[in-house]
VODO-621137 format. One record per residue (C-alpha): x, y, z. Coordinates in steps of 0.2 Angstrom, whole numbers, plus 5000, padded with zeros to 4 digits. Example, Ala and Ser with C-alpha at 12.3 -4.5 7.8 and 13.67 -1.06 7.14 Angstrom:
<atoms>
ATOM:px:py:pz
ATOM:5062:4978:5039
ATOM:5068:4995:5036
</atoms>
This chain:
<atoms>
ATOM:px:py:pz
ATOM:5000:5000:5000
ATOM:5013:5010:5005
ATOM:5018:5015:4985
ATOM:5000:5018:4980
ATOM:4998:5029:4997
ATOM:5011:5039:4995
ATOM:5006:5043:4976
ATOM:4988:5047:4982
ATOM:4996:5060:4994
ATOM:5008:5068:4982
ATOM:4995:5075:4969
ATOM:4987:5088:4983
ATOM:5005:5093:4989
ATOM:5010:5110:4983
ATOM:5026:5119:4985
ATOM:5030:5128:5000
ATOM:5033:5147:5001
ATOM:5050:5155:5003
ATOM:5054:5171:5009
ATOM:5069:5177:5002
ATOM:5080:5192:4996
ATOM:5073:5209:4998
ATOM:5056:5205:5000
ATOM:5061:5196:5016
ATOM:5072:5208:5023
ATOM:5058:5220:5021
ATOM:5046:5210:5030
ATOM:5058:5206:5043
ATOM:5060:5224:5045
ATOM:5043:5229:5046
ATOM:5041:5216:5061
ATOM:5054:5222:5070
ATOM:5051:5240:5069
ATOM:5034:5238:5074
ATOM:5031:5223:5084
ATOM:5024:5229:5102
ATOM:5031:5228:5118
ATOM:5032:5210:5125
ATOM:5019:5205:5138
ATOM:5029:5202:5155
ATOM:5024:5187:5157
ATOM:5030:5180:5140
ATOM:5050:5188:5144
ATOM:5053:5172:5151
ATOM:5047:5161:5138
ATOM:5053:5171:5125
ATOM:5070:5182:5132
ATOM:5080:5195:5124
ATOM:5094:5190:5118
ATOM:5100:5207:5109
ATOM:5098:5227:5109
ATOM:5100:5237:5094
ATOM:5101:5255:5099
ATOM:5087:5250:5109
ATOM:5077:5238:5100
ATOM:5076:5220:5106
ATOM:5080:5207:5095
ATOM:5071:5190:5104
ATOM:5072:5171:5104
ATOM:5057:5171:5094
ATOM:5064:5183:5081
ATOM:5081:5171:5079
ATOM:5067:5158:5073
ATOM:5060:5170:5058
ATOM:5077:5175:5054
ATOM:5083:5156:5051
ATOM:5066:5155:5043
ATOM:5068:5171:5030
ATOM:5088:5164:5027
ATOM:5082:5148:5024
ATOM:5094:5137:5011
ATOM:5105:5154:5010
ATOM:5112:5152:5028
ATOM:5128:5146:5028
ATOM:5129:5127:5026
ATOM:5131:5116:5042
ATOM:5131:5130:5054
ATOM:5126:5125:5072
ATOM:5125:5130:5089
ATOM:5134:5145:5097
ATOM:5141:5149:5078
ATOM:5123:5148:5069
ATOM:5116:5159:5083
ATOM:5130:5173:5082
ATOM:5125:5174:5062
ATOM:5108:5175:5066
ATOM:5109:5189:5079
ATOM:5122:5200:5068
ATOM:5110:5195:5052
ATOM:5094:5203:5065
ATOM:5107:5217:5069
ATOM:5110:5221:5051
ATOM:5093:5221:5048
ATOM:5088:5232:5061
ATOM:5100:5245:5055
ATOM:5096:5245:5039
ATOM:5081:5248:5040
ATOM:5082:5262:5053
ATOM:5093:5271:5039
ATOM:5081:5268:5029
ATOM:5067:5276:5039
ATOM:5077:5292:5042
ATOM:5079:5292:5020
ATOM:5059:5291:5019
ATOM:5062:5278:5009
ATOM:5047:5269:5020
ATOM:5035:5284:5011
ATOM:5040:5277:4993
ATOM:5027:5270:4981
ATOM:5039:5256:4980
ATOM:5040:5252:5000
ATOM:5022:5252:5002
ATOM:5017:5242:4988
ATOM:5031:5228:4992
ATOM:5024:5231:5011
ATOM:5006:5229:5006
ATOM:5011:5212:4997
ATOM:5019:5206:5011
ATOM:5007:5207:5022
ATOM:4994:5200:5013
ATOM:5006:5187:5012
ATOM:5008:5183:5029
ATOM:4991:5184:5032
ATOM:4986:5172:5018
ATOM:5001:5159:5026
ATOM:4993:5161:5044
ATOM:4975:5159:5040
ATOM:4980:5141:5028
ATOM:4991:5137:5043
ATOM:4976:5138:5054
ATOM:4965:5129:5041
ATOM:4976:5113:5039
ATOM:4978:5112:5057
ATOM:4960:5113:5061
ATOM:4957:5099:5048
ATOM:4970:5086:5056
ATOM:4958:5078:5068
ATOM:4960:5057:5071
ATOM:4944:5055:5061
ATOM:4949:5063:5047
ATOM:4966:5055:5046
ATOM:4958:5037:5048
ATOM:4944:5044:5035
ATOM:4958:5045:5023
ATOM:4968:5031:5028
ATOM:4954:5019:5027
ATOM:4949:5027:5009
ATOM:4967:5021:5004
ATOM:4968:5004:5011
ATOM:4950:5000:5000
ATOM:4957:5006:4983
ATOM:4971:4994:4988
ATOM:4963:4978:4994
ATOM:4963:4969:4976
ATOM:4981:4974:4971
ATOM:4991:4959:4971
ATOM:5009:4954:4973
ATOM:5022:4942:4967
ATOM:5036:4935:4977
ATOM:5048:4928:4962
ATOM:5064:4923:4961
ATOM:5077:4923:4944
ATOM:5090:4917:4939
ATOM:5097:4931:4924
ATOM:5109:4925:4910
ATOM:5114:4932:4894
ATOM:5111:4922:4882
ATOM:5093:4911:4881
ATOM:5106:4894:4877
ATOM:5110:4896:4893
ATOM:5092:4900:4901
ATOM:5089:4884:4894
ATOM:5103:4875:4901
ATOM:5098:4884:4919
ATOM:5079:4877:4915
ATOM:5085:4860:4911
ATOM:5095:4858:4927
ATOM:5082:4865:4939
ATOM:5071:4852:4930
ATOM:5083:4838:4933
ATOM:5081:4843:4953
ATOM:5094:4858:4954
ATOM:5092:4868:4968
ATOM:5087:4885:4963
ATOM:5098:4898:4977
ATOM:5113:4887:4974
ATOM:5111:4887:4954
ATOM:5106:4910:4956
ATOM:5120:4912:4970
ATOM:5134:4902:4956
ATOM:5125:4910:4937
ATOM:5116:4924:4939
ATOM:5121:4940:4932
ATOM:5109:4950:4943
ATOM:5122:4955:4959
ATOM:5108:4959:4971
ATOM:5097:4944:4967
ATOM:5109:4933:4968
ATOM:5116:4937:4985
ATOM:5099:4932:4991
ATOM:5098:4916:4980
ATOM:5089:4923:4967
ATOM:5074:4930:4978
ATOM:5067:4948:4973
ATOM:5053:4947:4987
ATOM:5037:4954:4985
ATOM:5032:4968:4970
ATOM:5017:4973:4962
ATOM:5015:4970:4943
ATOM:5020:4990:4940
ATOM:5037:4987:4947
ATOM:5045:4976:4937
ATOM:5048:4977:4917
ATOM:5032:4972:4907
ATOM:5040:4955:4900
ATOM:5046:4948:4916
ATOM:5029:4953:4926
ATOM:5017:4947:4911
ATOM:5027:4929:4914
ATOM:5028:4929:4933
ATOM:5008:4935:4936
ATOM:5004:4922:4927
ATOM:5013:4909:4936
ATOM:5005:4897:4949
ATOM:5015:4896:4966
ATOM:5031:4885:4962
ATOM:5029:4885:4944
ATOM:5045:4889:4932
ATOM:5047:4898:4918
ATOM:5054:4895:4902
ATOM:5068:4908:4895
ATOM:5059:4926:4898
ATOM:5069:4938:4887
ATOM:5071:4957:4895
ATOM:5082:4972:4892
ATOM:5092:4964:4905
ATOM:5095:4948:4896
ATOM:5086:4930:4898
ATOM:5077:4927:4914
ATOM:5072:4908:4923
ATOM:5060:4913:4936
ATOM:5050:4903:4951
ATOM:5034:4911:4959
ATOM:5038:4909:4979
ATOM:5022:4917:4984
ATOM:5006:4926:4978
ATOM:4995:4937:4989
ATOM:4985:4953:4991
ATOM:4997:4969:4995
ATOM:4997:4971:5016
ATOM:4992:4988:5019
ATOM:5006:4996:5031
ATOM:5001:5001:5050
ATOM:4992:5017:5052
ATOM:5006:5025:5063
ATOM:5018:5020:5049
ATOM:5010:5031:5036
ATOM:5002:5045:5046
ATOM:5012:5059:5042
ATOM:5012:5056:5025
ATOM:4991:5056:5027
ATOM:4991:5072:5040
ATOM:5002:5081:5026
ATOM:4988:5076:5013
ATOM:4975:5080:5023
ATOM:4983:5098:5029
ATOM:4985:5101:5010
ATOM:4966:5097:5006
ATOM:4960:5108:5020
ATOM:4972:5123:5010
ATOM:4966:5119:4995
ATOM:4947:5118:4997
ATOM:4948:5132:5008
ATOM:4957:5144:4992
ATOM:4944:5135:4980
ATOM:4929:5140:4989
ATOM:4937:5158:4993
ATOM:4940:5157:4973
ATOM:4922:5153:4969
ATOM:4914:5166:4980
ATOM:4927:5180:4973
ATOM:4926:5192:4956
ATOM:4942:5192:4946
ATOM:4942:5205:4935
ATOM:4957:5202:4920
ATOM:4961:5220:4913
ATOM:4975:5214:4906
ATOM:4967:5204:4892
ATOM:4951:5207:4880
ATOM:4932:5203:4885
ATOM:4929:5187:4875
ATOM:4914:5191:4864
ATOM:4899:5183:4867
</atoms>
């Protein structure tokens, strides 16, 4: 199940946002100039760890600073090291955009339209924040997991084994031997030109029909348990295979797959929440000609 699953909850995913370059340092900016005081009882739980002629920088803010940075902070930074860029990144910012306040440049057309797209950003990424948490309940995820483990109850597996050659005379000369009693591991461990397989005796384990090429799972699908093959031709070469096992695929424990279904479900919530918002909306495109009617 786990393959099938895991597809299932890729085609809601979407990419997440970044916040990066200039439009980042804006925002963290803007937060830092005109965040309020701190509650008291919050000073513990979040302490100061800097003043910038004046301005605290907090714990909390190291966090948004690491998040605004994201993949441009230097690589494999940790402890004391990771938290002096940080603070000195904050400082920077802080004075920065102080010099900036005494140029105006915060009365620009420019500022206050990247401002205004900022926050409406933030907004947007809180409020679908909310929303998928919201929608992460156990009876939803077990709605969802449930959902999966039906679609999958009928897709079979195949436990095979092979032994590979590359030449079908000496397929042949395999089959005869495992005919006249040979025992298969020993002949796969000895002949077979597949590495991994043969390390194992020949065993591939369990797959589903999608996972192997279509000539070598056409053949073993249509084996019975213990049948041989004869010489199965592939891009690999000529194959002699045994079916070990047939079965329904297991679907794997809940706990196993959760996340993956609490990301899907969190990504459902987001997206039916902006597809509703879309349908109650007008949208107005100046940009391109009323189609006739």
């Amino acid at each position: 199940m786990t393959t099938l699953l895991e597809t299932r909850l890729a085609s809601t995913r979407t990419a997440s946002s970044r916040r990066v370059g200039v439009l980042g340092a804006i925002a963290a900016a803007a937060f830092l100039l005109l965040q309020p005081a701190a509650p008291a009882w919050s000073q513990d739980a979040d302490p100061v760890v800097a003043k910038v002629n004046g301005i605290e920088i907090r714990q909390s803010d190291l966090a948004l600073a690491e998040e605004d940075l994201g993949q441009n902070a230097p690589p494999q930074m940790a402890g004391e090291a990771k938290r002096d860029y940080l603070i000195a990144y904050l400082t920077d910012v802080i004075l920065v955009a102080k010099a900036a306040e005494d140029k105006k440049v915060i009365d620009t057309p420019d500022f206050k339209r990247r401002l205004a797209f900022i926050r409406n950003k933030l907004l947007m990424e809180s409020l679908l924040q909310a929303e998928g948490k919201a929608a992460v309940t156990d009876q939803a995820l077990r709605a969802v997991y449930d959902d999966a483990v039906k679609q999958m109850s009928n897709e079979q597996e195949v436990r095979a084994s092979h032994i590979l050659v590359p030449t079908e005379d000496e397929a042949k000369a395999i089959l005869a031997e495992l005919k006249k009693g040979g025992d298969f591991a020993a002949i796969a461990t000895e002949k077979s030109k597949d590495p991994g397989a043969a390390a194992q005796g020949g065993d591939l384990g369990y797959f589903t029909k999608e996972q192997m090429v279509p000539e070598f799972a056409e053949v073993a699908f249509k084996l019975d348990k213990g049948q041989l093959s004869d010489p199965v031709k592939s891009q690999f070469g000529w194959h002699v295979i045994k079916v070990e096992d047939k079965r329904s695929k297991p679907a794997p424990e809940f706990e196993k797959v959760k996340e993956q279904v609490e990301t899907y479900v969190t990504r459902k919530a987001q997206a039916d929440f902006v597809t509703k918002l879309r349908e109650g909306g007008k949208v107005e495109r100046l940009d391109k000609p009323e189609e006739k009617k």
